[in-house]
ROLOKOL-682552 format. One line per 4 residues: number of its first residue (from 1); their letters; for each residue z, x, y of N, C-alpha, C, O. Coordinates in Angstrom, 3 decimals. Layout:
<rs>
NUM = a = Z,X,Y,Z,X,Y,Z,X,Y,Z,X,Y; ...
</rs>
This chain:
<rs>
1 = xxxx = -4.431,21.335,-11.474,-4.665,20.906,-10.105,-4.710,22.162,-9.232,-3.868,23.045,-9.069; -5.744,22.016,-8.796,-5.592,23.544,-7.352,-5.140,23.525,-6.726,-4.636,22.417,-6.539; -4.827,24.453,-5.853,-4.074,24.701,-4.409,-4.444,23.486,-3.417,-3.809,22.476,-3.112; -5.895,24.033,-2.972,-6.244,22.865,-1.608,-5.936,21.194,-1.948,-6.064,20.434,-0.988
5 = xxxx = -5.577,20.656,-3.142,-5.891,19.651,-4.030,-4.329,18.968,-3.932,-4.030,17.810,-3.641; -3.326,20.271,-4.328,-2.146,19.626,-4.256,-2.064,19.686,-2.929,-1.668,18.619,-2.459; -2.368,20.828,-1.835,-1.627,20.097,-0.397,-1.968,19.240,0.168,-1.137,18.465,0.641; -3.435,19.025,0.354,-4.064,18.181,0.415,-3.025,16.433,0.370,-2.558,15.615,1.163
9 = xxxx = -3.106,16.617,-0.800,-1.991,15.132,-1.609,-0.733,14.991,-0.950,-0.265,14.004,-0.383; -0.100,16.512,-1.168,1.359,16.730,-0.352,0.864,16.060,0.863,1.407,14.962,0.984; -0.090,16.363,1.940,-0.037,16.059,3.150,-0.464,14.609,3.342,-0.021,14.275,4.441; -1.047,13.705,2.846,-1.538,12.213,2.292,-0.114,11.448,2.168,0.333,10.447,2.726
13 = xxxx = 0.352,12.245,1.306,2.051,12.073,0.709,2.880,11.628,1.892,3.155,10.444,2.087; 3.351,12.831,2.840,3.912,13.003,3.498,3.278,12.021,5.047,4.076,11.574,5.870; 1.924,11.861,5.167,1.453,10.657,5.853,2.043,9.357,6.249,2.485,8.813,7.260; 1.779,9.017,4.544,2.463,7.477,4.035,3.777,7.232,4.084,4.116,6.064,4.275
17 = xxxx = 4.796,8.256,3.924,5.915,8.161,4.390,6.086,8.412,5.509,7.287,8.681,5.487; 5.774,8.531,6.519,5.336,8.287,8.093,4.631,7.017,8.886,4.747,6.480,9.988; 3.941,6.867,7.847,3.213,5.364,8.082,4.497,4.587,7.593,5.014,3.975,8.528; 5.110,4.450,6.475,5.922,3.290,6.120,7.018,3.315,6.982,7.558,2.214,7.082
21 = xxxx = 7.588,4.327,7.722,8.956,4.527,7.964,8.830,3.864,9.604,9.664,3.086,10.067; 7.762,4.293,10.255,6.961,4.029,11.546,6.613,2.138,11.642,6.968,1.330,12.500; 5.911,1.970,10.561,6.069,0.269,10.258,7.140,-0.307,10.300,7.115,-1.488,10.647; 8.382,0.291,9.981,9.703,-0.672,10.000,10.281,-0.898,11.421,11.232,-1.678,11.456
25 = xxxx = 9.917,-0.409,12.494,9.702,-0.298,13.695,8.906,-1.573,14.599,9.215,-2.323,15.525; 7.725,-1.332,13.753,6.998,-2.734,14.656,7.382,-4.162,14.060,7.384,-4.422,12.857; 7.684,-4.989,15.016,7.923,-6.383,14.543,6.743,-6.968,13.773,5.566,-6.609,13.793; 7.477,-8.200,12.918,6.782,-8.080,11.771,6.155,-10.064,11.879,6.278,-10.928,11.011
29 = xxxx = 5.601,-10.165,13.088,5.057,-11.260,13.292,5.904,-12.370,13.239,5.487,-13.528,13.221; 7.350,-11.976,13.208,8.354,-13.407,13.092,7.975,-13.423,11.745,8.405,-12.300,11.483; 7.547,-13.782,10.776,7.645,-14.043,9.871,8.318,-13.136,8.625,8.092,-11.976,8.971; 8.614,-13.123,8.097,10.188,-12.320,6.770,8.616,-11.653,6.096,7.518,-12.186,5.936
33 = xxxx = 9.132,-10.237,5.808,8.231,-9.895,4.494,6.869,-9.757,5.256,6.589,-8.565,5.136; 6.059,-10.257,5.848,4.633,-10.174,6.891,4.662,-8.455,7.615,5.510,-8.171,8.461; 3.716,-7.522,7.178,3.444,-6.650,7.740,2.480,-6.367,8.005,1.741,-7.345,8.120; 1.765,-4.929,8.294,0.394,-4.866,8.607,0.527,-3.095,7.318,0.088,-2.057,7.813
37 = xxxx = 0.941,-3.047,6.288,0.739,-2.388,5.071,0.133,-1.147,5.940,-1.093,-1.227,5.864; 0.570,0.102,6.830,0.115,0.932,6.926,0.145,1.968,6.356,-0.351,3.002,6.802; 0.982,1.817,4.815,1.055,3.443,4.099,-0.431,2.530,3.075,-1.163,3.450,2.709; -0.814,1.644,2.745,-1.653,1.483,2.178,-2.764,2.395,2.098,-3.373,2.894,1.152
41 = xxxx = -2.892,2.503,3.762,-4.212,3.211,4.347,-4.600,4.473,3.722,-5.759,4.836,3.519; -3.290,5.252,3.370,-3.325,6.412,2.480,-3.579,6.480,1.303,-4.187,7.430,0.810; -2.968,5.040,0.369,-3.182,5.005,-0.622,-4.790,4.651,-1.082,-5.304,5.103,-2.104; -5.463,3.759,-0.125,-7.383,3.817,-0.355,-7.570,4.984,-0.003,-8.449,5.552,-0.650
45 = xxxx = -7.035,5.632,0.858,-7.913,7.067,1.113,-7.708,7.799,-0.214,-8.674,8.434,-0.638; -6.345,7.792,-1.068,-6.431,8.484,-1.957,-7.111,7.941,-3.195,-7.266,8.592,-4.228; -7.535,6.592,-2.989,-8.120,6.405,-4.292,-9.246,6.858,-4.246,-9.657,7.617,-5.123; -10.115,6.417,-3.020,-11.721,6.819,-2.741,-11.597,8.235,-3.234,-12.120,8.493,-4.319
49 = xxxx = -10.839,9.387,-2.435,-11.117,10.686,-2.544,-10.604,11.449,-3.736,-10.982,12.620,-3.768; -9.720,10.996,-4.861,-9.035,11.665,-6.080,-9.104,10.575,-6.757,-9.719,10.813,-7.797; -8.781,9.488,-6.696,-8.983,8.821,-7.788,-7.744,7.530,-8.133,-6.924,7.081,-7.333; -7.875,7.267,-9.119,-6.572,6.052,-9.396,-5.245,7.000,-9.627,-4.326,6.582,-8.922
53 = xxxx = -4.881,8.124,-10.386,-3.993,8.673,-11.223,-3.552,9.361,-9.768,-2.451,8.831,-9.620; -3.645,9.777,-9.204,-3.066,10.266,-7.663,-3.053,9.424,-6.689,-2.344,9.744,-5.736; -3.742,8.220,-6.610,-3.432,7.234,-5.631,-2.012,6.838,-6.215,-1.068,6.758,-5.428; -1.721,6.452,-8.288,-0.728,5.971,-8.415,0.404,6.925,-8.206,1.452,6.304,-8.030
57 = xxxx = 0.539,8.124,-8.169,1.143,9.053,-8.036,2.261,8.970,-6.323,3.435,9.103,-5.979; 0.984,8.681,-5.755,1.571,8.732,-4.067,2.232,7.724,-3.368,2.975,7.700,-2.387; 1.665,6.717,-4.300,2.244,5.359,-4.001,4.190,5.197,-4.593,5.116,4.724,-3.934; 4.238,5.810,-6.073,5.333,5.557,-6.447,6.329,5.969,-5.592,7.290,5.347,-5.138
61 = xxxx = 5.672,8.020,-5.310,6.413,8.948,-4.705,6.876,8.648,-3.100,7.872,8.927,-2.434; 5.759,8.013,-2.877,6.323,7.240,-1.396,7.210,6.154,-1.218,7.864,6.063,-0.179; 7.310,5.228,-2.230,7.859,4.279,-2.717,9.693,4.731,-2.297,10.453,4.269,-1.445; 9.911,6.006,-3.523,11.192,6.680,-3.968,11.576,7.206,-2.857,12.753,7.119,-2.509
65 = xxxx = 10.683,7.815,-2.142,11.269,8.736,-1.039,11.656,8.155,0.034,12.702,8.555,0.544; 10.976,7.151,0.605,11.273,5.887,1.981,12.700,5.504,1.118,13.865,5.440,1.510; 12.170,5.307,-0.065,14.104,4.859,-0.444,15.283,5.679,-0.283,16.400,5.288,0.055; 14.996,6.609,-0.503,16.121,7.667,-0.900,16.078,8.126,0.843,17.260,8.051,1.181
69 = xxxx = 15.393,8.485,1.861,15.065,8.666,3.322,16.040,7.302,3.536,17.179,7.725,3.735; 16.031,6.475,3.556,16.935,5.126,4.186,17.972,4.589,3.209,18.681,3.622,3.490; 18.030,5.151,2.216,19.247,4.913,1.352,19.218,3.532,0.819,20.247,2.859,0.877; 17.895,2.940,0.191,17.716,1.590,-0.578,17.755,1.555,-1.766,17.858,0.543,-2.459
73 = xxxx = 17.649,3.036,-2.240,17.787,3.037,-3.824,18.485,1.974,-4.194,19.548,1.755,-3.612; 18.077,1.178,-5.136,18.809,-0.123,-5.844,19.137,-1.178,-4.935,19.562,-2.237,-5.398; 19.008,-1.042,-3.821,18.593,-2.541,-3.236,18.142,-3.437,-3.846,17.853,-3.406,-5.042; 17.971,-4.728,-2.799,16.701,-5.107,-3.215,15.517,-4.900,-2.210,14.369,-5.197,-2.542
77 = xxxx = 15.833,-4.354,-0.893,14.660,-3.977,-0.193,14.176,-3.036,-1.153,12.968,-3.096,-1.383; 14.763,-2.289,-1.686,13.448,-0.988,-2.580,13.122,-1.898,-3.846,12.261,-1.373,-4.552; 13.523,-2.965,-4.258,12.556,-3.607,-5.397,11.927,-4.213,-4.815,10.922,-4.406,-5.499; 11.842,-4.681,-3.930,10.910,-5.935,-2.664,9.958,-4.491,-2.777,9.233,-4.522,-3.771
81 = xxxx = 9.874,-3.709,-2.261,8.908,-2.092,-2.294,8.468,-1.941,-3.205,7.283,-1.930,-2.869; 8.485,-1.712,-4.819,8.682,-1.386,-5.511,7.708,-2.675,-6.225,6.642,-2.521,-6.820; 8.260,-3.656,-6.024,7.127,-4.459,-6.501,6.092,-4.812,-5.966,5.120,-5.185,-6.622; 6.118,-4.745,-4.380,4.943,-5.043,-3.924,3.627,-3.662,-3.528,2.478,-3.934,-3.181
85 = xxxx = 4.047,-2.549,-3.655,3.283,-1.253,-4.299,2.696,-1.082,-5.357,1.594,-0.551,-5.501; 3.603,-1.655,-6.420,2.820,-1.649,-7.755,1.382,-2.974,-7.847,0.222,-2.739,-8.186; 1.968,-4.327,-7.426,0.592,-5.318,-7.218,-0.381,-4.927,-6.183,-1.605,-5.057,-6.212; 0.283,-4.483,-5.371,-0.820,-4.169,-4.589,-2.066,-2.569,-4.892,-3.220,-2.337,-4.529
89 = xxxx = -1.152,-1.877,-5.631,-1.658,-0.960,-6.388,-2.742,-1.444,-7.061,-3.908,-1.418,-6.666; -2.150,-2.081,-8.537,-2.781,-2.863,-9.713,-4.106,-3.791,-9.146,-5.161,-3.844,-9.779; -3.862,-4.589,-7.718,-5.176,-5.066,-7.624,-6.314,-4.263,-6.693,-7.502,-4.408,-6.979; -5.906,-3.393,-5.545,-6.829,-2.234,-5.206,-7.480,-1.693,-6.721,-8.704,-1.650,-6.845
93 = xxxx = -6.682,-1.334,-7.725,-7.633,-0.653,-8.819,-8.801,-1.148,-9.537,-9.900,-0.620,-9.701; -8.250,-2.495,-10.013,-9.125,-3.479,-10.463,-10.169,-3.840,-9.924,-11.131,-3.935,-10.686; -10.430,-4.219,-8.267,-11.648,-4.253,-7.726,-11.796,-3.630,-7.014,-12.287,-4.130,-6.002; -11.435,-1.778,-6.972,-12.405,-0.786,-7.116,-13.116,-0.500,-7.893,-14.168,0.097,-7.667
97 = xxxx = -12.575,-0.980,-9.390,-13.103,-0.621,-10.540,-14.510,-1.647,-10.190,-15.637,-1.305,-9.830; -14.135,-2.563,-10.364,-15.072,-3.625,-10.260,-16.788,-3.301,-9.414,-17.919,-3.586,-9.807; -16.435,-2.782,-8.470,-17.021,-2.460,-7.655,-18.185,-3.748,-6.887,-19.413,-3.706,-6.806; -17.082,-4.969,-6.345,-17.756,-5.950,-6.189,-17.281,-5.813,-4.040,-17.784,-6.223,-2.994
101 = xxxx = -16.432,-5.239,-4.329,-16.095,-5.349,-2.959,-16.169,-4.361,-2.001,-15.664,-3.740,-2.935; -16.293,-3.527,-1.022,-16.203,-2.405,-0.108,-14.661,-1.842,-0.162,-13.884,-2.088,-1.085; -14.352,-1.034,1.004,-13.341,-0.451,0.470,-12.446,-1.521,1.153,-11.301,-1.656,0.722; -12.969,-2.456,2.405,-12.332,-3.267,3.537,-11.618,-4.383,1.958,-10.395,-4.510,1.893
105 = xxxx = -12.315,-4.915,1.103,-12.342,-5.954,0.532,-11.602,-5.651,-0.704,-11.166,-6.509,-1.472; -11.477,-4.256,-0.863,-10.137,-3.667,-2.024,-8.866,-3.563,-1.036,-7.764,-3.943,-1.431; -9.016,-3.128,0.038,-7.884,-3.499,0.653,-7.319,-4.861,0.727,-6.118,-4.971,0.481; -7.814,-5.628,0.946,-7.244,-7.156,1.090,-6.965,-7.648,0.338,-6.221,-8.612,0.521
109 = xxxx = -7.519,-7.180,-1.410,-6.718,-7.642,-2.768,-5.447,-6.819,-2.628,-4.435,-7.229,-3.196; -5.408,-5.573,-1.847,-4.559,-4.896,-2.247,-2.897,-5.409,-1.182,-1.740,-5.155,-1.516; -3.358,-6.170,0.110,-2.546,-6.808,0.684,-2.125,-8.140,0.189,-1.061,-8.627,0.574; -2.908,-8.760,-0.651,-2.732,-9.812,-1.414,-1.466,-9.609,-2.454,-0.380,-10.184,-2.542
113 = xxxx = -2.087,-8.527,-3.213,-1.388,-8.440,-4.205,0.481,-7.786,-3.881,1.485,-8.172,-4.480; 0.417,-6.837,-2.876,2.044,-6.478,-2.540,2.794,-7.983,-1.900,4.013,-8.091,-2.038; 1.993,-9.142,-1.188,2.879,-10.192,-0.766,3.257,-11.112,-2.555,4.378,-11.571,-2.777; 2.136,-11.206,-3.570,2.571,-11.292,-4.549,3.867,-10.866,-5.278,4.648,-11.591,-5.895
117 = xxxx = 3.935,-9.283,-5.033,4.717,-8.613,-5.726,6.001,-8.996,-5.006,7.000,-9.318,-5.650; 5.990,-8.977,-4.145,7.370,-9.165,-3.176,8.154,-10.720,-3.247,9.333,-11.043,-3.100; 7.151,-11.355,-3.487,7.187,-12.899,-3.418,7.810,-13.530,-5.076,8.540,-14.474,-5.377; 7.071,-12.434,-5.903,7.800,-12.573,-7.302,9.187,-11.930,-7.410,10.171,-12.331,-8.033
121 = xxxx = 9.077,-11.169,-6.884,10.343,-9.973,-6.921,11.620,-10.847,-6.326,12.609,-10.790,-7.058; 11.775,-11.656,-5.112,12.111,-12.025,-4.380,12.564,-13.281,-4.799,13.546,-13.778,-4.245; 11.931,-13.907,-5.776,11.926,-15.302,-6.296,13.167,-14.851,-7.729,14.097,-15.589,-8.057; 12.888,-13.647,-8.311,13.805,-13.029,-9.223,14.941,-12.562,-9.008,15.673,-12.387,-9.982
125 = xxxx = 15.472,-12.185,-7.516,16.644,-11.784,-7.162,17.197,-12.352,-6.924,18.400,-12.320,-7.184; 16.225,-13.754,-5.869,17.244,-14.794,-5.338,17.156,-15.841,-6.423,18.206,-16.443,-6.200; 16.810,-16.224,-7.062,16.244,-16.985,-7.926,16.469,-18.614,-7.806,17.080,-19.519,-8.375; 15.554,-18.394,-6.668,14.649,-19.226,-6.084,13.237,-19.471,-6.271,12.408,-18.621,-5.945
129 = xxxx = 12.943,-20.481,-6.730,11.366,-20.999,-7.108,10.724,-21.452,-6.072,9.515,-21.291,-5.905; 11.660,-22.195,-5.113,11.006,-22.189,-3.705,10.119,-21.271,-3.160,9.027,-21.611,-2.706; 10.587,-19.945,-3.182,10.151,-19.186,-2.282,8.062,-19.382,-2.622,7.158,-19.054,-1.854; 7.964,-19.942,-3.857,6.464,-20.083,-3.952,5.760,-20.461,-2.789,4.619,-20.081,-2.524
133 = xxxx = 6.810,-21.603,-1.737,5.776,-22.214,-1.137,5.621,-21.579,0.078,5.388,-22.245,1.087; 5.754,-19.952,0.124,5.732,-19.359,0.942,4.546,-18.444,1.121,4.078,-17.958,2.150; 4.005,-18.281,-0.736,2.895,-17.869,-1.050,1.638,-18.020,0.387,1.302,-17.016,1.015; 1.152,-19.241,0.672,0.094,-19.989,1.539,0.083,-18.801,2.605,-0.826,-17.974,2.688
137 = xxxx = 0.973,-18.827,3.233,1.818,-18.210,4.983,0.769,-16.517,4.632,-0.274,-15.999,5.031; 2.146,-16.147,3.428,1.626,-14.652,3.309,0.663,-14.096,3.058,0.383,-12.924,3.311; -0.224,-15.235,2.296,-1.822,-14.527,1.918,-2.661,-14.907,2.833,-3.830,-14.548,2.695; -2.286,-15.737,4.013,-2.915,-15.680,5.225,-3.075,-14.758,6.483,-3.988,-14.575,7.288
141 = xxxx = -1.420,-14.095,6.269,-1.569,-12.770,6.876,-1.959,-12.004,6.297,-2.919,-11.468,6.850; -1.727,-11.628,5.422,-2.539,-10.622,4.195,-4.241,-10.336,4.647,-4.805,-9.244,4.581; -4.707,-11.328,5.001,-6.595,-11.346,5.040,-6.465,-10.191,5.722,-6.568,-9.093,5.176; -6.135,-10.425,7.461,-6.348,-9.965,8.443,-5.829,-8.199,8.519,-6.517,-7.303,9.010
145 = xxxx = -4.597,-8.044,7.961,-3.709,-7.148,8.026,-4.684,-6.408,6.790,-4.856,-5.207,6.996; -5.275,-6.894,5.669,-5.425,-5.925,4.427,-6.985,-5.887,5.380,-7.668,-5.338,4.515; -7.952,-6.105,6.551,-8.904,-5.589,7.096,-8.695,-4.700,7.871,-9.333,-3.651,7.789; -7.582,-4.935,8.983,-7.154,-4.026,9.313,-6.742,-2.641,8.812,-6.504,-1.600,9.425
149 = xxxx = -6.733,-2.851,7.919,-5.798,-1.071,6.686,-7.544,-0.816,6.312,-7.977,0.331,6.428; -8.294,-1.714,5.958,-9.333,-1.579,4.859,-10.282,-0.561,6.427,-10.649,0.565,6.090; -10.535,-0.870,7.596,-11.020,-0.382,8.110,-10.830,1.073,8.543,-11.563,2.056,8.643; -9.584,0.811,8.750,-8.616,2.288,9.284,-8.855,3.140,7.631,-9.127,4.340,7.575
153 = xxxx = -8.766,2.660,6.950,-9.107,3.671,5.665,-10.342,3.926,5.566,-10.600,5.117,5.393; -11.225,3.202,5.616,-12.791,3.693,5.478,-13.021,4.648,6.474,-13.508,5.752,6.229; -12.594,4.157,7.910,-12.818,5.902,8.774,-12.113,6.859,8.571,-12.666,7.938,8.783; -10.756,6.904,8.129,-10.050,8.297,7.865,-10.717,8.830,6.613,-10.921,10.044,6.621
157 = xxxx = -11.133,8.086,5.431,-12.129,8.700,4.314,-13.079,9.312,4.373,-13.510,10.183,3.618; -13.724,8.622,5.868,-15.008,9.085,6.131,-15.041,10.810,6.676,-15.770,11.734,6.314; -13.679,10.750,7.906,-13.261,11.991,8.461,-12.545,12.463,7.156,-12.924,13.629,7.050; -11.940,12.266,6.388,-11.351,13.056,5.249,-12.474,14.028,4.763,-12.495,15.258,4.710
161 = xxxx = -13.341,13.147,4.446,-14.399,14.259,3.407,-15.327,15.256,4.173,-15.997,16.184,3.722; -15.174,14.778,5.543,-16.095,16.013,6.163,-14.852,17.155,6.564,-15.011,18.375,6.532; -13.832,16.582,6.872,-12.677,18.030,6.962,-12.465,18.923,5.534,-12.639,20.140,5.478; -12.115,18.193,4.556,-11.853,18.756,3.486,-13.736,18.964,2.716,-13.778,19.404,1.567
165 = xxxx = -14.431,18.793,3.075,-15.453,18.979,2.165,-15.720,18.829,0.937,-16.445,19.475,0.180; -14.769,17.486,0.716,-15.137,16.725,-0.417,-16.417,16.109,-0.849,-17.094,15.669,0.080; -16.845,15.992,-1.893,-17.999,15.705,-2.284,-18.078,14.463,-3.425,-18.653,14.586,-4.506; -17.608,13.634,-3.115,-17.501,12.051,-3.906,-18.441,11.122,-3.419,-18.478,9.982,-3.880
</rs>
């Protein structure tokens, strides 16, 4: 990995843990768990511009560090994190791979998939089966919130590659 390549990432890195820490701040629509996913935004920028293996990279590392920064290690707010990073990860990849959707429309699997992760995670701690019927609520905010990220990422990608002079 080169120089401009790792700071580059470092600074993406260090973004998303600014974006996540900054999100815990804004109210979260009354509703439990409902956000508007703004470290996401980093994580499409890093997939578009490096790829899956450093998007998964930034995601974990942001994951650990918001934990260890607020002291959740072993919570369950950092597995509520923890799982809903990884689904929401896992389905941004899949239909990027796919290449059926824009980047707006990998975002919104990718907001889909962290209320999943959280919603399973959540159903495993408390272990509660109920919490399914909560599914409906969250993937309704999810649409709006994973357009919102999907947009804000397509223009910072767009300004990404003309600052850095990336060529993807």
């Amino acid at each position: 990995m080169n120089t401009k390549r790792l700071v580059t990432l470092g600074l993406f890195l260090s973004m998303s843990i600014v974006l996540s820490i900054v999100e815990s701040f804004i109210p979260s629509f009354s509703i439990p768990g409902a956000k508007l996913g703004l470290a996401n935004i980093m994580t499409l920028v890093i997939l578009n511009l490096y790829g899956e293996k450093d998007a998964f990279l930034i995601v974990i590392l942001r994951i650990f560090l918001v934990g260890l920064l607020r002291g959740t290690i072993g919570a369950p707010a950092f597995f509520l994190s923890l799982s809903g990073g990884f689904f929401a990860y896992t389905l941004m990849v899949i239909f990027y791979r796919l290449k059926v959707f824009s980047v707006v429309g990998v975002s919104i699997m990718g907001s889909l998939g962290h209320s999943l992760g959280q919603i399973l995670m959540a159903m495993l701690i408390l272990s509660l089966p109920q919490l399914a019927y909560y599914f409906p609520l969250l993937f309704l905010i999810a649409i709006p919130t994973g357009i919102f990220t999907g947009l804000v990422a397509l223009k910072f990608t767009d300004i990404s590659k003309k600052v850095l002079l990336i060529q993807k």
